[in-house]
C-alpha positions as CSV (number, residue, x, y, z in Angstrom):
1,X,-6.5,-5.3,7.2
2,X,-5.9,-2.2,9.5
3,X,-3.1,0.2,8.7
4,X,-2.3,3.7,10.0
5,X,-0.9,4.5,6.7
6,X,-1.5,4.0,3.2
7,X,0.6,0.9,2.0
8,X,0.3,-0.4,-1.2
9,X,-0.7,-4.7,-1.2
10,X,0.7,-4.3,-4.6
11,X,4.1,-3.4,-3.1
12,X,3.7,-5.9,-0.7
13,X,2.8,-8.8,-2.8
14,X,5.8,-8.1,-4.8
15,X,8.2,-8.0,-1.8
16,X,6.9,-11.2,-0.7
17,X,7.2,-13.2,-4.1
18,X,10.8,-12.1,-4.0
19,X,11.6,-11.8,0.2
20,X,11.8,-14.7,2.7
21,X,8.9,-15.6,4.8
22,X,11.3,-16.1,7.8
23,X,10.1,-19.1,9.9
24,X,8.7,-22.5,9.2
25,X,5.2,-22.2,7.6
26,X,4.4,-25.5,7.9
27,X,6.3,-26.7,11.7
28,X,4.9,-29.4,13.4
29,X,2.2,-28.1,15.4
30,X,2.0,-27.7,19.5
31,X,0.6,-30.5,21.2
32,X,-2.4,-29.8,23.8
33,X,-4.8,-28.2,21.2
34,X,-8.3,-28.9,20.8
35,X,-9.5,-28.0,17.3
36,X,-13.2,-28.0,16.5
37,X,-14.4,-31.4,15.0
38,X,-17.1,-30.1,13.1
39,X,-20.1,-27.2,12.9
40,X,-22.5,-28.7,15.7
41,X,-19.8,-29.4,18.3
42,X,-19.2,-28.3,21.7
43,X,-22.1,-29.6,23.7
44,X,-24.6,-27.9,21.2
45,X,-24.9,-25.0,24.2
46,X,-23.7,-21.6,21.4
47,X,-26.6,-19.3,20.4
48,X,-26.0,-20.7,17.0
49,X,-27.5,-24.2,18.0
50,X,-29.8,-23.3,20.7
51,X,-30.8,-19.4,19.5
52,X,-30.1,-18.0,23.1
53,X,-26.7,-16.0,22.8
54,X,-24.6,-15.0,25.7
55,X,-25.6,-11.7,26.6
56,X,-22.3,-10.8,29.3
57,X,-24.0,-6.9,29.8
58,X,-26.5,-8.8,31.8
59,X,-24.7,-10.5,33.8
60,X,-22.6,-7.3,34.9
61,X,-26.0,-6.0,35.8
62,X,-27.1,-3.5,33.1
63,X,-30.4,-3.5,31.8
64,X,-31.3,-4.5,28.0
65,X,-33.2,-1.5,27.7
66,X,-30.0,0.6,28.6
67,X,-27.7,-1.5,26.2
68,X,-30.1,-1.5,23.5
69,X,-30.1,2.4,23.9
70,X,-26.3,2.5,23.9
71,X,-26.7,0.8,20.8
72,X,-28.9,2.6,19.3
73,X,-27.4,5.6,20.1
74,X,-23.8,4.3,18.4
75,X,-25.4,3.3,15.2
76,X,-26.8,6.7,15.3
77,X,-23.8,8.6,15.6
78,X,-21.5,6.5,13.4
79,X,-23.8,6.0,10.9
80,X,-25.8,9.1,10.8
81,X,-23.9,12.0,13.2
82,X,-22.1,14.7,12.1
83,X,-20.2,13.8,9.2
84,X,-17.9,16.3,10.2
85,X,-17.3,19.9,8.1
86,X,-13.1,19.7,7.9
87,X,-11.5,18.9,4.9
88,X,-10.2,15.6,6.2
89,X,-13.8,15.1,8.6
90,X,-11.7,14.3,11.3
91,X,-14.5,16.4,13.5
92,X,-17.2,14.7,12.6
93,X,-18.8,11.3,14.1
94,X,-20.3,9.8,11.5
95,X,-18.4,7.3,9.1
96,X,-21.0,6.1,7.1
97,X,-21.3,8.6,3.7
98,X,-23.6,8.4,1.0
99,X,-22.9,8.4,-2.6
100,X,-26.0,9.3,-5.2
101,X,-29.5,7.8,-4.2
102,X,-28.0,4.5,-3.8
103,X,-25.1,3.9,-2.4
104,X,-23.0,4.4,0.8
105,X,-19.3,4.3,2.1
106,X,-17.8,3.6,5.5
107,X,-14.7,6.2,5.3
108,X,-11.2,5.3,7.3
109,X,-11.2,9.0,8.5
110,X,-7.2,8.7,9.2
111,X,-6.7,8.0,5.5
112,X,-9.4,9.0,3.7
113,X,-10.2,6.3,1.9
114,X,-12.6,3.0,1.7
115,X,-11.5,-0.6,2.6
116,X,-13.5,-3.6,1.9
117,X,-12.9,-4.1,5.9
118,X,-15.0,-1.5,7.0
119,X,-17.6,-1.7,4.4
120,X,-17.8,-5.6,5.7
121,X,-18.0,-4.3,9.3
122,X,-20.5,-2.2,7.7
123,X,-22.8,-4.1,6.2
124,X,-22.5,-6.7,9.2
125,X,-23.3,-4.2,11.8
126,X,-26.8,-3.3,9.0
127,X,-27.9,-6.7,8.9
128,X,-27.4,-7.3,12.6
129,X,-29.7,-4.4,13.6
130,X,-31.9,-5.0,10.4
131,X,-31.1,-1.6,8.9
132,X,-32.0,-2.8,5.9
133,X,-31.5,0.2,3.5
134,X,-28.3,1.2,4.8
135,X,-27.3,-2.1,4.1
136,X,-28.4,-2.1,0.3
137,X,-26.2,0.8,-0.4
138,X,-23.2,-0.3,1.2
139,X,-23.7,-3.3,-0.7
140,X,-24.1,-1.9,-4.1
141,X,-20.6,0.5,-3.5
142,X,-18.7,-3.2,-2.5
143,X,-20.7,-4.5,-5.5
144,X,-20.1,-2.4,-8.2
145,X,-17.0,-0.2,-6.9
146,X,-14.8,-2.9,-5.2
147,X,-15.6,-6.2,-6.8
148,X,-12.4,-7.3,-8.9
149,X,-14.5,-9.0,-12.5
150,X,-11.6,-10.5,-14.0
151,X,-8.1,-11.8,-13.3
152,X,-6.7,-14.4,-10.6
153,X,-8.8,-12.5,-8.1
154,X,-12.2,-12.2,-9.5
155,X,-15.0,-11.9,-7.7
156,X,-12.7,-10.6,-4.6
157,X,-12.7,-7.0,-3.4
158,X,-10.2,-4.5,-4.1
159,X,-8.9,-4.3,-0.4
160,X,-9.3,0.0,-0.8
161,X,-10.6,2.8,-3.0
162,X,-10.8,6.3,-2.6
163,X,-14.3,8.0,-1.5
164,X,-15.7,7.6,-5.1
165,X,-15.1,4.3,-5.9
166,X,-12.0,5.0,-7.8
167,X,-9.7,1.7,-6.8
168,X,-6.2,2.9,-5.1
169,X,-4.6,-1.2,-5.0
170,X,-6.1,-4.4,-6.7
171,X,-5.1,-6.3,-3.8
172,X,-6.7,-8.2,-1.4
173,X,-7.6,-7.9,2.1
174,X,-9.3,-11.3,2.7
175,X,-11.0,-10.0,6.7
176,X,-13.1,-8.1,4.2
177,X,-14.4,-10.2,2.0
178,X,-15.3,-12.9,4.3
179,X,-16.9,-10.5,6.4
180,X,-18.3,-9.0,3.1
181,X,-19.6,-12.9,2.1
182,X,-21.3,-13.4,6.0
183,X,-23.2,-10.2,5.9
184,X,-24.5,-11.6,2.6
185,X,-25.2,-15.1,3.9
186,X,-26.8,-13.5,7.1
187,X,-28.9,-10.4,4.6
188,X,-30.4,-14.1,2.8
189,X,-31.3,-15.5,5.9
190,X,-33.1,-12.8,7.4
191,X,-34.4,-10.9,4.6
192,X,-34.8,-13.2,2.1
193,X,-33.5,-12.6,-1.2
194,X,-34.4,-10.2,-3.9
195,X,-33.0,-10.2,-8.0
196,X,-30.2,-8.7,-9.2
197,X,-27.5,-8.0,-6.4
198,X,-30.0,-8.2,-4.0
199,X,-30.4,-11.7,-4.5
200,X,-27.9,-12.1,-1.1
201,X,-27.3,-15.7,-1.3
202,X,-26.3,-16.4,-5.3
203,X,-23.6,-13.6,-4.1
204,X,-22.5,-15.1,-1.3
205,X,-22.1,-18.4,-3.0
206,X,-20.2,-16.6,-5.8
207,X,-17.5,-14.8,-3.5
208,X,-17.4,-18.1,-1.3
209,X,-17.0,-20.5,-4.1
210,X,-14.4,-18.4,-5.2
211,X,-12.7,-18.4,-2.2
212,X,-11.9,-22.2,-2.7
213,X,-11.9,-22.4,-6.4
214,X,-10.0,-19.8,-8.1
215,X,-7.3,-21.7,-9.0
216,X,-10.2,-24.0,-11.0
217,X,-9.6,-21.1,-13.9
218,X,-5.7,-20.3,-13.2
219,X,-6.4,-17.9,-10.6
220,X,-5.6,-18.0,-6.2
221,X,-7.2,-19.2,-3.6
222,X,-7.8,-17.6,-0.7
223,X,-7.2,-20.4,2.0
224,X,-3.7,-21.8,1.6
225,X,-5.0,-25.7,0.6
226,X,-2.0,-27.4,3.1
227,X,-3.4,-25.4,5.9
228,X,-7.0,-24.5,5.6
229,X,-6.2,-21.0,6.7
230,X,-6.6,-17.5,4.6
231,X,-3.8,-16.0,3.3
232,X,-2.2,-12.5,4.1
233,X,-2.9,-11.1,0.5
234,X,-3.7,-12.5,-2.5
235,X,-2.5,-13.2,-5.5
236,X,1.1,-12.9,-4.2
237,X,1.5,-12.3,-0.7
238,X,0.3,-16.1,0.1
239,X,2.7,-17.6,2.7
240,X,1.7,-16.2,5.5
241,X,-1.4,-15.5,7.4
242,X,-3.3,-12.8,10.0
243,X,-4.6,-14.6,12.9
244,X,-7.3,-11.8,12.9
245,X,-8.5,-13.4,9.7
246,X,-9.3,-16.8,10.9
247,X,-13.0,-16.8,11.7
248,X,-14.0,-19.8,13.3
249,X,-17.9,-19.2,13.8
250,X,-18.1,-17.7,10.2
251,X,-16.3,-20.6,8.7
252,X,-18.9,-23.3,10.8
253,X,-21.8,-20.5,9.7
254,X,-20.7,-21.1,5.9
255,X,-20.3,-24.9,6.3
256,X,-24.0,-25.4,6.6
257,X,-24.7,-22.3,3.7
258,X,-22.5,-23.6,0.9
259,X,-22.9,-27.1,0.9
260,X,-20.9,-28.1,-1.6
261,X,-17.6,-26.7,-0.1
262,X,-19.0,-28.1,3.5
263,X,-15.7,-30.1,4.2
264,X,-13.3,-27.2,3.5
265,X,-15.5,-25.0,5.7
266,X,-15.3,-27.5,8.2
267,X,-11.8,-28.0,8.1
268,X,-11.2,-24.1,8.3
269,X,-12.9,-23.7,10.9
270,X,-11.0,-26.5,13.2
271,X,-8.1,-24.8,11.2
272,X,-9.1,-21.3,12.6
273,X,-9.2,-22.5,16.0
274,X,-6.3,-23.9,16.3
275,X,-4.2,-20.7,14.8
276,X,-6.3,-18.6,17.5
277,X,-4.7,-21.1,20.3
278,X,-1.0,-21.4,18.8
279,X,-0.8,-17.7,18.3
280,X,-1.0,-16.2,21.3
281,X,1.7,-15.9,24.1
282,X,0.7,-18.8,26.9
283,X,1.7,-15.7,29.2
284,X,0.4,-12.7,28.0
285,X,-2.2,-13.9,25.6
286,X,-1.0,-11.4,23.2
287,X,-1.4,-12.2,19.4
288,X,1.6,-10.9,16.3
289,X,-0.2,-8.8,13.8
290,X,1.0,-11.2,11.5
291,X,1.8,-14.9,11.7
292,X,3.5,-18.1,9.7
293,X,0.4,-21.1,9.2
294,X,2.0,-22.6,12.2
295,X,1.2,-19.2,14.7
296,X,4.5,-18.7,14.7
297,X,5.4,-14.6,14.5
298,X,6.1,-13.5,10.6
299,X,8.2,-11.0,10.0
300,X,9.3,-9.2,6.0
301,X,12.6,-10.2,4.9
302,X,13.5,-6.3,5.2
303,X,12.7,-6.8,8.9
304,X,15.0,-7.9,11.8
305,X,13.4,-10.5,14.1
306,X,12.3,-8.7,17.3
307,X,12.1,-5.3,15.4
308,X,8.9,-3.5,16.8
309,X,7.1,-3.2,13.4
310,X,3.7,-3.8,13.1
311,X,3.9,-7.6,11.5
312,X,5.4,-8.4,14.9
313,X,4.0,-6.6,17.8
314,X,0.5,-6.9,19.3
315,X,-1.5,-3.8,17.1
316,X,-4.8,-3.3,15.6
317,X,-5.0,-6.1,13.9
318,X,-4.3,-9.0,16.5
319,X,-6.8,-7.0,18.7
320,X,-9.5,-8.6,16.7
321,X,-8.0,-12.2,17.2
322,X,-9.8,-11.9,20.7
323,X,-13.0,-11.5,19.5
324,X,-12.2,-14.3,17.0
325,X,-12.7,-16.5,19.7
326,X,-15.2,-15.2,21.6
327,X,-17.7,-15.4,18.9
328,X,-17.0,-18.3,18.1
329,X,-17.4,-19.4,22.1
330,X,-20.9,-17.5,21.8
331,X,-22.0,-19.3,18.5
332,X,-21.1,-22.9,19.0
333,X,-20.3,-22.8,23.1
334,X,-16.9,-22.5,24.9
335,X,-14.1,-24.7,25.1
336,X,-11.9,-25.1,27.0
337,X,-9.2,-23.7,25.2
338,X,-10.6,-20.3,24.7
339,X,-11.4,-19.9,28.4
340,X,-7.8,-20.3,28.8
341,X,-7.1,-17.6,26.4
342,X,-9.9,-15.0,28.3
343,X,-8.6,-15.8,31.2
344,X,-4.9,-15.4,30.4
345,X,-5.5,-12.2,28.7
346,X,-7.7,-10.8,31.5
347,X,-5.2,-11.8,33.9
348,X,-2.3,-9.8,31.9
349,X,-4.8,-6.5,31.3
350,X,-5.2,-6.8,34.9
351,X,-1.9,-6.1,35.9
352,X,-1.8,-3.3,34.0
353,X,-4.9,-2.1,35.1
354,X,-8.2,-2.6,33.6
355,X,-8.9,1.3,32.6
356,X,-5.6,2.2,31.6
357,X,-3.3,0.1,30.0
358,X,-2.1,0.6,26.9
359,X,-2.7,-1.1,23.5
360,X,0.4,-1.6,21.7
361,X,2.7,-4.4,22.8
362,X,5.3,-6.7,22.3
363,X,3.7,-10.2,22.3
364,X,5.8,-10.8,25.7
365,X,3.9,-8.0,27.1
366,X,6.4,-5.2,27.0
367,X,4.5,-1.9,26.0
368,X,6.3,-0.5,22.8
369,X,7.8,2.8,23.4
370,X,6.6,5.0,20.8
371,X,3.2,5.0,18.8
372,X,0.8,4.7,21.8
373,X,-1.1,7.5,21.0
374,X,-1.6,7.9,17.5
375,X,-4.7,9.8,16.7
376,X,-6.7,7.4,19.1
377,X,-6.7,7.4,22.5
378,X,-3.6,5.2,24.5
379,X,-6.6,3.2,25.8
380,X,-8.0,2.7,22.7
381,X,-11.7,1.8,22.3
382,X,-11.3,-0.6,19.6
383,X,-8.9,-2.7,22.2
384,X,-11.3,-2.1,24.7
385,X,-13.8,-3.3,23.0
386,X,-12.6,-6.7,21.8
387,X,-10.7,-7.0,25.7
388,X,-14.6,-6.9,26.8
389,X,-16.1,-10.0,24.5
390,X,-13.3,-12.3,27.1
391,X,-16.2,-12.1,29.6
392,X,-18.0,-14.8,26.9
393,X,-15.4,-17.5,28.2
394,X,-14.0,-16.6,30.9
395,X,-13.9,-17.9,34.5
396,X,-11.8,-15.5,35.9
397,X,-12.6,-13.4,38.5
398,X,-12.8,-9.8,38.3
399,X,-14.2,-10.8,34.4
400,X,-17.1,-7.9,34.1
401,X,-14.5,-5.2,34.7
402,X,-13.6,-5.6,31.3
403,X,-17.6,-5.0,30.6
404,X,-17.9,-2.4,32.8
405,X,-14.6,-0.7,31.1
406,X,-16.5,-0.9,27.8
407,X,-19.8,0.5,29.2
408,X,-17.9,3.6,30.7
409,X,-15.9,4.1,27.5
410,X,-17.1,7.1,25.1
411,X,-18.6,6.6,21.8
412,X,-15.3,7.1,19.5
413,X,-15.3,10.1,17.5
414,X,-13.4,12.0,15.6
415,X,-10.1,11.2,13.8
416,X,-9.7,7.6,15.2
417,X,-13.8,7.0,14.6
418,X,-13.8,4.4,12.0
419,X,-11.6,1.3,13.5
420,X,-12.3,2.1,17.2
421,X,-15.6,3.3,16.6
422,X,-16.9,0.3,14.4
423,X,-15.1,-2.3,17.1
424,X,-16.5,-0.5,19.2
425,X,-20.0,-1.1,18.2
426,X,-19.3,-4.8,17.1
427,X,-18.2,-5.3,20.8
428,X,-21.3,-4.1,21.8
429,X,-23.0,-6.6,19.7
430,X,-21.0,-9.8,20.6
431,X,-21.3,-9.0,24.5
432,X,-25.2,-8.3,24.4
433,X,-25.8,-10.9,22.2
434,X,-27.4,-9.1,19.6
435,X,-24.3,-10.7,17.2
436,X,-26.1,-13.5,15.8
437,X,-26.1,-16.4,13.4
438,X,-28.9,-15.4,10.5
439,X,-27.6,-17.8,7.9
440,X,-30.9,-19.4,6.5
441,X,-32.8,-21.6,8.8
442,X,-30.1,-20.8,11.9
443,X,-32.4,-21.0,15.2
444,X,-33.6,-17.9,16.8
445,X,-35.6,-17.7,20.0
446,X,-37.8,-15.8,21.2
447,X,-37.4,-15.1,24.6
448,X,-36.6,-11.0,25.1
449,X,-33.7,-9.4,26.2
450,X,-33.3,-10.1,29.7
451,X,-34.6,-13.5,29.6
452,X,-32.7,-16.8,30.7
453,X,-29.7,-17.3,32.8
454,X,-27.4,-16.7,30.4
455,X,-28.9,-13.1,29.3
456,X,-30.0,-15.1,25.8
457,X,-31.8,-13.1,23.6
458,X,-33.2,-13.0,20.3
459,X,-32.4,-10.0,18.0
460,X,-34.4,-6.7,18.3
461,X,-33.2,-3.5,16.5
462,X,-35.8,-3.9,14.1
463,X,-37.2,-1.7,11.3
464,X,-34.1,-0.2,8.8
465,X,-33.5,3.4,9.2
């Protein structure tokens, strides 16, 4: 969950047990879709089946030495540059923070503060470059400063807490914990599991059993059960959804880890795929922040439809719907569906021109008239960033501008560092490649970075810092 400012879930939560979720949560769907059947789908051509991921930086023509260098160099500087000397570290680079011997943070420099978003970016982004100790820290803050231990949300994470672990709101963001419970199920299959919290899969299988059976002891699920889809916010804020938090290729990832909730991870992920393709303008391509279960736009009840608020325009959070598709092209292969999407997006950032637009929209594609700049760029990085993983899928011509625009954008720093600067790095990931399946006993090959066609290659950012 991405906000510019501090907002209480607890506030929320309340406002939506009492408001109206305007539109139908449960309409009769769009015809035309094509929802995933299953886990091992779609030809059986994704990175996920055959261990050779897309690598789209290779097809533009840059080198894997070059991107693996650009990679290195971002983990580097947002995870071990200056960590800034102002009160606020809004001049620093760095928005990875240690706490003791063993532990670590990933500050949201705008707020100062810690969200279970960005320590799952976090501890993804670790196990994806085998960084290894970085990892264990970040994992042991989440663990032991974020983990709710009782109640109708245990064994969720508090979605923020300030810089010492101190918790600000009990509510829950659910993008971080499932990206919380995949770095776990990925830290298993890679590095093999340890005691105590480092035994990575029996806490995966903890937060993901809970995920589905919290109501089992009077507490709330995360996935609504009609829909298959996670909710905004549990416990209260349950009738409405993110389309940024439906993760296809995690929720096919977690059908073959946790066995006995295979079907509902299944079902989630056709579930997933289908919000991606309902949300989006057939147009523009441009996702709400916030939608009903049936991708229609959701608005507060305090809110006027066709207000520019954040629930109903094209922000930070609907950026990351883009990739949400992507990945899930690059894991399990593309459909047709999300080629459409690329394409349709590419075509709409094309017209407003591929270095320069903006990144705040209505979802019809008028640019809103005040907010553009923030304390990020008006072509922000993060936006930039998940724009560039349409290359996975698309057919489009003119489709490596959108890499090229990434590869000639600047290493976020400053006040907008965390979001822009960890989508920054995760874009990286996805379009070289290096974003990969490491669930236990996932296929990995072996060929180097520039091998095959398709730029596949096998992970190699070895050795944790």
């Amino acid at each position: 969950m991405r906000r510019t400012v501090r907002t209480s879930l607890a506030l929320i939560t309340s406002a939506a047990l009492v408001g109206t979720c305007v539109g139908a949560a449960n309409a009769t769907p769009r015809s035309g879709h094509q929802p995933s059947p299953g886990h091992a789908a779609h030809g059986q051509t994704g990175g996920a089946v055959t261990g050779r991921y897309t690598n789209v930086f290779a097809r533009a023509g840059y080198s894997g030495r070059a991107v693996d260098a650009r990679i290195a160099k971002t983990w580097d500087q947002l995870f071990h540059g200056d960590p800034g000397t102002a009160a606020d570290r809004s001049d620093g680079q760095s928005v990875y923070y240690e706490l003791g011997d063993d532990m670590a943070y990933v500050e949201d420099i705008g707020n100062q503060d810690v969200r279970s978003e960005g320590m799952g970016y976090a501890m993804m982004i670790a196990v994806q470059l085998d960084h290894k100790t970085e990892f264990d820290k970040l994992w042991k803050f989440a663990k032991t400063k974020m983990q709710v231990s009782s109640g109708s949300t245990k064994d969720y994470f508090a979605w923020h807490t300030d810089t010492t672990g101190k918790v600000i709101d009990t509510g829950i963001a659910p993008d971080g914990d499932q990206w919380i419970a995949a770095a776990l199920v990925f830290a298993s299959g890679r590095w093999g599991d340890g005691r105590g919290i480092r035994d990575y899969g029996s806490e995966a299988h903890r937060i993901l059993h809970a995920m589905w059976h919290q109501s089992d002891d009077g507490g709330v699920n995360m996935f609504d059960a009609a829909t298959y889809l996670p909710t905004f916010s549990p416990p209260g804020a349950v009738g409405f959804t993110d389309p940024s938090y439906a993760l296809p290729a995690f929720y096919k990832a977690f059908a073959t880890f946790d066995r006995d909730d295979a079907t509902q991870w299944t079902k989630a992920a056709a579930a997933g795929e289908k919000l991606l393709q309902d949300a989006h303008d057939p147009t523009t391509g441009l996702t709400t922040c916030y939608t009903n279960f049936d991708g229609t736009p959701y608005w507060w009840s305090w809110e006027k439809q066709g207000d520019d608020t954040y629930s109903q325009t094209f922000q930070e959070d609907a950026w990351r719907a883009i990739a949400n598709a992507n990945v899930d092209a690059s894991w399990y292969g593309t459909q047709k569906w999300q080629t459409s999407y690329s394409n349709t997006l590419q075509a709409f950032f094309q017209k407003q021109g591929v270095s320069t637009y903006v990144s705040r929209y209505r979802k019809d594609g008028t640019p809103l008239a005040a907010g553009q700049n923030t304390y990020e760029p008006a072509h922000a990085e993060g936006l930039v960033a998940m724009n560039a993983t349409t290359a996975i899928s698309s057919t489009a011509r003119g489709s490596d501008d959108f890499v090229r625009d990434l590869w000639n954008t600047a290493i976020p720093s400053g006040k907008a560092r965390y979001f822009d600067g960890l989508l920054y790095l995760l874009g990286y990931l996805y379009d070289s490649g290096t974003f990969q399946n490491w669930a236990p006993g996932a296929p990995h090959a072996d060929s180097g970075h520039d091998g095959g066609h398709d730029g596949g290659r096998h992970g190699g950012h070895q050795g944790g810092r």
